[in-house]
N, C-alpha and C positions, 0 to 999 in steps of 0.2 A: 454543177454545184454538188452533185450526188457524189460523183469521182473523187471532188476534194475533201468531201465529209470522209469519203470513206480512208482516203490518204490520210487523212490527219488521225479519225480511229486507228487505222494501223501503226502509225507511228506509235501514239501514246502505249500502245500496247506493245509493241517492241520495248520502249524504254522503263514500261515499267513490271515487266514480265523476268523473274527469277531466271537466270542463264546459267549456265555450269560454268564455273570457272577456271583457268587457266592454273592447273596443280600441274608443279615444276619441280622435277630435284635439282637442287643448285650444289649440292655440296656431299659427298660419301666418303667417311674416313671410318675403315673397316670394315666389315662384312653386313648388306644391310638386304629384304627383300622384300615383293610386294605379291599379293596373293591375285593369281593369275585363270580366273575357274575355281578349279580345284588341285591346283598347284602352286606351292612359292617359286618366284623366279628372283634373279638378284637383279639389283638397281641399276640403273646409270643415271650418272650424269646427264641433264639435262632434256632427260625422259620425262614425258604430258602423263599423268596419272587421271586416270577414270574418277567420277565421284562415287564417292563411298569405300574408297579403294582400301583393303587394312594393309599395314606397312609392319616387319619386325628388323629387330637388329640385334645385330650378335653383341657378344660381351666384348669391352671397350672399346664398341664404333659408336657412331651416331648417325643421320641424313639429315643435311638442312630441306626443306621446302618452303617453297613460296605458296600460299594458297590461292592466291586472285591479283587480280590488278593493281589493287588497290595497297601492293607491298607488303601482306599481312605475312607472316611467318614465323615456320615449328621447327623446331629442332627437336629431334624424337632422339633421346640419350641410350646410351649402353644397355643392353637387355630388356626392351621394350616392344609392345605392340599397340599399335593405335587402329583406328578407322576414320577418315576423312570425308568429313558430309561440307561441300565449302560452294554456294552461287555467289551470283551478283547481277544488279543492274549499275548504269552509270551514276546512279543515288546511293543504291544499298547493295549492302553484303553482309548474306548469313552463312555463319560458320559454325560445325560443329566437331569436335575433335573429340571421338570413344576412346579412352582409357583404358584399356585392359589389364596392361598391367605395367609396373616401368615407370617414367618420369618424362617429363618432358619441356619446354622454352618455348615461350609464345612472346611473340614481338605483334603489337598492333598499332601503326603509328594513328593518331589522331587527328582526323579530316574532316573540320564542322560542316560540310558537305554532302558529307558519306553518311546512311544512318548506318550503323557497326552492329549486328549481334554478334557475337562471339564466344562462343560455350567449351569449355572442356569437362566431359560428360563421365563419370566412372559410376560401380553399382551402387553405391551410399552417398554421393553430393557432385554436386555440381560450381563450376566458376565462369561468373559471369563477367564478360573484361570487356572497356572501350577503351582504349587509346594508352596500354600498358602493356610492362612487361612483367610474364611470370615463371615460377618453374612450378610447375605439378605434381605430385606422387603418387602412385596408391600399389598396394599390395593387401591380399585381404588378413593381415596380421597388424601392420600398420593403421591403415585406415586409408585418408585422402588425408595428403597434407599442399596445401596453396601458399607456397613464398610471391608476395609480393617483391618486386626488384625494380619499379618503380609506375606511378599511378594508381589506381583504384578498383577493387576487386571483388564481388560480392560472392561469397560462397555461401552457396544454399542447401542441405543434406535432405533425403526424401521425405523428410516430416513437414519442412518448412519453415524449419528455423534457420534464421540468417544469419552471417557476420559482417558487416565491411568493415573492410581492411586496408589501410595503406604503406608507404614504405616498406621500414623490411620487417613487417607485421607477418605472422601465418595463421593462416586456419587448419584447424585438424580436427578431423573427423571419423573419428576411431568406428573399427566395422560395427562393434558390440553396443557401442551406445546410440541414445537416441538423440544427441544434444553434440554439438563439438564441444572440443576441450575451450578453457577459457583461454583468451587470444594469447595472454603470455608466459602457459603455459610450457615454452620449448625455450625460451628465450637462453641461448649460449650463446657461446663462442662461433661465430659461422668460417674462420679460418682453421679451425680443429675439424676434419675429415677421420671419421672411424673406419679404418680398412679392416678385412676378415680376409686370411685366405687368398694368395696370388692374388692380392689388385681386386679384390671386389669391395666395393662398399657394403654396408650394413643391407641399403635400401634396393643394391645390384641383385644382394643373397636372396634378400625375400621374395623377390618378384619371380628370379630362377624356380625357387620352390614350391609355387604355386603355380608354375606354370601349364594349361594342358594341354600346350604343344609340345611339352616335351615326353616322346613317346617313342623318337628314333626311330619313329619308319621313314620310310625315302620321302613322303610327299610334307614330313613337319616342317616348318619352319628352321626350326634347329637344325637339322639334318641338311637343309639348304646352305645353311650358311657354316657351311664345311667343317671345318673341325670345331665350332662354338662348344653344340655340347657333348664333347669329349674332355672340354676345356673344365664344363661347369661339374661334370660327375669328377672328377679329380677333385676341382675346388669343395666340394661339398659333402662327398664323402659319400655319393649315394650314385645306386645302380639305374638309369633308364633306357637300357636297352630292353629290344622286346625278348 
């Protein structure tokens, strides 16, 4: 009787005990890397990422990943750096995605089975998502801005004021204020793309310009991924080498 008490304790604690989850690159189109110690190394295909692991990418690449089992996945966009905090049990999966700087695509399919947290975390707000897809932004001149692309999204900025959001709604969350902007207040044209400069977007430049790995010593991320920033000091007009 003691033996099975104790089998059945261990089971329920097996399943319902946070596990790391199964972080996968499925996908690398151009230059992309992942911080290895105290060095960046470049991706592959179909390489098992560590939790917590932070990821960058050169100017017009991207890397898809799978975060868990449960199908969840990021697509980390052109000039960006993340950090990946992602478990799961066979009920629940929590996920966290650090923002640094850049943009990003979250797909989270919906499984009334699964409880879903799901965060994408930057230094002024935060987005809360189950069972949606989003693109993310933040740069500190910008703010955080949250496109919904479909389902429901609650952005929260560190004060504590909310917004939910749906369809192709956004929230923005400018670094200097204490309040996001009102929800329509960006409302354009979403097939007009503003380019700056060799192929960068508006949102590409900002992120370049705040960024402080760019420093051009051998162990930056830039410097990893080969000629990126020699790409971006052309495109911007400005010197960081040491």
């Amino acid at each position: 009787m003691k033996k099975l008490k104790l089998i059945i304790t261990t089971l329920f604690i097996l399943t319902t005990t946070f596990l790391y989850a199964n972080i996968t690159v499925l996908k690398i189109e151009g230059s992309a890397a992942y911080k290895d110690g105290h060095k960046w190394v470049l991706l592959k295909v179909n390489q098992k990422l560590a939790e917590g692991v932070k990821i960058s990418t050169g100017a017009h690449s991207y890397v898809d990943i799978r975060l868990n089992s449960k199908n969840h996945t990021i697509q980390v966009k052109p000039y960006s750096m993340v950090q990946i905090f992602s478990k799961e049990t066979k009920t629940e999966t929590n996920t966290n995605i650090g923002l640094k700087r850049g943009s990003v695509n979250t797909k989270v399919p919906r499984d009334a089975n699964v409880k879903t947290v799901f965060k994408v975390s930057t230094p002024i707000a935060t987005s809360a998502v189950r069972g949606t897809e989003q693109n993310v932004s933040y740069d500190p001149d910008r703010g955080m801005v949250i496109e919904v692309i479909s389902g429901t999204v609650e952005g929260k900025n560190n004060t504590g004021k909310t917004n939910r959001i749906t369809g192709r709604q956004k929230f923005i969350q400018p670094s200097l204020l204490g309040q996001p902007q009102h929800i329509l207040q960006e409302v354009r044209d979403n097939s007009i793309i503003q380019v700056s400069g060799f192929g960068f977007t508006n949102e590409e430049r900002g992120t370049a310009l705040y960024s402080d790995e760019l420093v051009g010593s051998p162990g930056s991320d830039t410097a990893v991924l080969d000629n990126q920033s020699q790409n971006i000091n052309i495109n911007l007009g400005m010197d960081f080498s040491n």
